[in-house]
MARLUM-915151 format. One record per atom (N, C-alpha, C): y, x, z negated. Coordinates in steps of 0.1 Angstrom, whole numbers, plus 2048, in hexadecimal, padded with zeros to 3 digits. Layout:
N
YXZ ...
END
This chain:
109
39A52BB4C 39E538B4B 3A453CB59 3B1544B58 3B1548B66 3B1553B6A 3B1555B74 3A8562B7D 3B856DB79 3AF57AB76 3BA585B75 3C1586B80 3CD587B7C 3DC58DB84 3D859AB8F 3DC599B9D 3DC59EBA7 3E85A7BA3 3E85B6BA7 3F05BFBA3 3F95BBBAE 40E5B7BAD 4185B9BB2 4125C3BBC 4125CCBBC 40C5DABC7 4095D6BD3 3FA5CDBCE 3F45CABDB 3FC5BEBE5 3F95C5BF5 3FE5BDBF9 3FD5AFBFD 4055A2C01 401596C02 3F2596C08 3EC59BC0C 3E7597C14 3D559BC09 3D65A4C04 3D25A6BF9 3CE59DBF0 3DA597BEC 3D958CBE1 3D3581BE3 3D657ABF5 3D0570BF9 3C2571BFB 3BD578BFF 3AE57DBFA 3A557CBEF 3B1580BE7 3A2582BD7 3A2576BD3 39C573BCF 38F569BC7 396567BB9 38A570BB0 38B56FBA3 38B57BB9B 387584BA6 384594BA1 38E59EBA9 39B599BB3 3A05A2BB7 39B5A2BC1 39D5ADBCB 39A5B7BDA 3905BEBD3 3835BCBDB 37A5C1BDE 3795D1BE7 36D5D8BE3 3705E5BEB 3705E1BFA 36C5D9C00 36C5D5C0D 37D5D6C14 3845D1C09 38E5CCC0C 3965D9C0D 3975E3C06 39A5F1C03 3955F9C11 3885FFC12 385605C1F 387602C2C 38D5F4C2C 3905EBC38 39E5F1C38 3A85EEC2A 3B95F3C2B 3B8603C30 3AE607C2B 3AE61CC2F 3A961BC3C 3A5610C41 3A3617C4C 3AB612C57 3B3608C53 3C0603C5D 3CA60FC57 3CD615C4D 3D6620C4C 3D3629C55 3CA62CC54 3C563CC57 3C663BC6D 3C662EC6E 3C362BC7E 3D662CC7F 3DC626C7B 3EB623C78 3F1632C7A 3EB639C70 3F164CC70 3ED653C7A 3E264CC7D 3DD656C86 3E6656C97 3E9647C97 3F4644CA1 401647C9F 40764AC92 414653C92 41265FC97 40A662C8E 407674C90 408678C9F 3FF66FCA8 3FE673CB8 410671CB8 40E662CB6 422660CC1 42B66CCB9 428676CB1 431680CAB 434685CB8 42568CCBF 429695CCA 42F692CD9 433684CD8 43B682CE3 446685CE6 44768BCEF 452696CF3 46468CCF2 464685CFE 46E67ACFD 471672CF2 47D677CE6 47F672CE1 47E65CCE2 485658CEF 48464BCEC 478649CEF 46F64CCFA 45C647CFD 457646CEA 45B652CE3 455651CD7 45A648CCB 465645CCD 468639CC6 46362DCC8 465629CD6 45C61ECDF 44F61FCD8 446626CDF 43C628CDA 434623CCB 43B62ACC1 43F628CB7 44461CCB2 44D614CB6 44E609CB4 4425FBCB9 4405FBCC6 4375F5CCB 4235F4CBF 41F602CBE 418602CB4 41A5FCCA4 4265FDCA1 42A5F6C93 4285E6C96 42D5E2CA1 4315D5CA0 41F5CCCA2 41A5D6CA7 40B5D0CAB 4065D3C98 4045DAC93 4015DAC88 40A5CCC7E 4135CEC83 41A5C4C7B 4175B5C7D 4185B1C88 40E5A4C8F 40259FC88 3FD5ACC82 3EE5A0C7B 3ED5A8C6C 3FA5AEC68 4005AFC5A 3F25A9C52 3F659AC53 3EE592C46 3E658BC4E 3D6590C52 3CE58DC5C 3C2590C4A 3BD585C46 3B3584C3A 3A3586C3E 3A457EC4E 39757DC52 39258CC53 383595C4D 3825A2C4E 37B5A1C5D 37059AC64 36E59EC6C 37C59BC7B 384595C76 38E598C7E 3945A3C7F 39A5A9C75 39B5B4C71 3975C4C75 3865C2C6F 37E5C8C7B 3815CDC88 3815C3C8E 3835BFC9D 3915C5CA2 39B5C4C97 3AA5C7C9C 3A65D7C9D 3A25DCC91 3A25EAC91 39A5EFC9C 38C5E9CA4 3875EECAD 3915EECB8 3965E2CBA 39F5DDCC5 3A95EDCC4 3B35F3CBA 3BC5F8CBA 3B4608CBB 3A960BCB7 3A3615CBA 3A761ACCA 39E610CCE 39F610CDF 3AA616CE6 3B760CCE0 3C160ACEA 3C9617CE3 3C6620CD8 3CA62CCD3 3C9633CDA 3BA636CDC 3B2641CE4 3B363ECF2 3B8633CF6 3BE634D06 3CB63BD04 3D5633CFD 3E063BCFC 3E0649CFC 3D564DCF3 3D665BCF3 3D4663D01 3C965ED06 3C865FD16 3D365ED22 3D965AD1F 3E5658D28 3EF65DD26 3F2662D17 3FE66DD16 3FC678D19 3EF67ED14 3E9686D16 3EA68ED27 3E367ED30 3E1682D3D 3F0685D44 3FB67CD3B 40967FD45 410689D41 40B68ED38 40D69ED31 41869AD23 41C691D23 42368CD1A 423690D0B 412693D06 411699CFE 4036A3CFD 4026AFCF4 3F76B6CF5 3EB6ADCF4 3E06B4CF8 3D16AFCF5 3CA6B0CE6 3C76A7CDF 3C86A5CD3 3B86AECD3 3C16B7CC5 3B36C3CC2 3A66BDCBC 3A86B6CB1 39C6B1CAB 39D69FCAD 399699CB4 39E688CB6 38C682CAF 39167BCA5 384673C9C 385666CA5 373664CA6 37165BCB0 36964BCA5 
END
């Protein structure tokens, strides 16, 4: 018998994952929480004043997301999102400190 069809939708990375049953909720709260870390780094580089710093910016963060795109291993994964926490919440520190952008009102830790 073969294992049910992976919905087109999901992404590669997705597919190479599931088994026999699909993505798992592991696999799901893991994708929401690389989103939600991803937005949360647009949303900051919105308020950069200098149009090109915030494209830079902006770009430089895509490209690091994009680098481990199809990264299956979860506690790698894990790890990336700790790793990119960090280097957010410095960034935020540093725009912040060079006035570049306001002090972020409510920042989830």
């Amino acid at each position: 018998m073969k294992p049910p069809a992976v919905p087109a939708s999901l992404s590669r990375a997705a597919r190479k994952i599931s088994v026999k049953d699909g993505p798992n909720l592991e696999y799901f709260l893991t994708r929401a929480r690389v989103l939600s870390l991803y937005r949360e780094i647009q949303r900051t580089l919105k308020g950069v004043k200098d149009p090109r710093d915030r494209q830079e910016l902006q770009h430089w963060a895509r490209s690091d997301f994009e680098r481990f795109r199809h990264e299956t291993n979860p506690d790698k994964i894990k790890s990336l999102i700790s790793q990119g926490k960090h280097q957010f919440h410095a960034l935020q520190t540093n725009l912040t400190l060079s006035s570049t952008i306001a002090p972020p009102k409510n920042s989830k830790k």
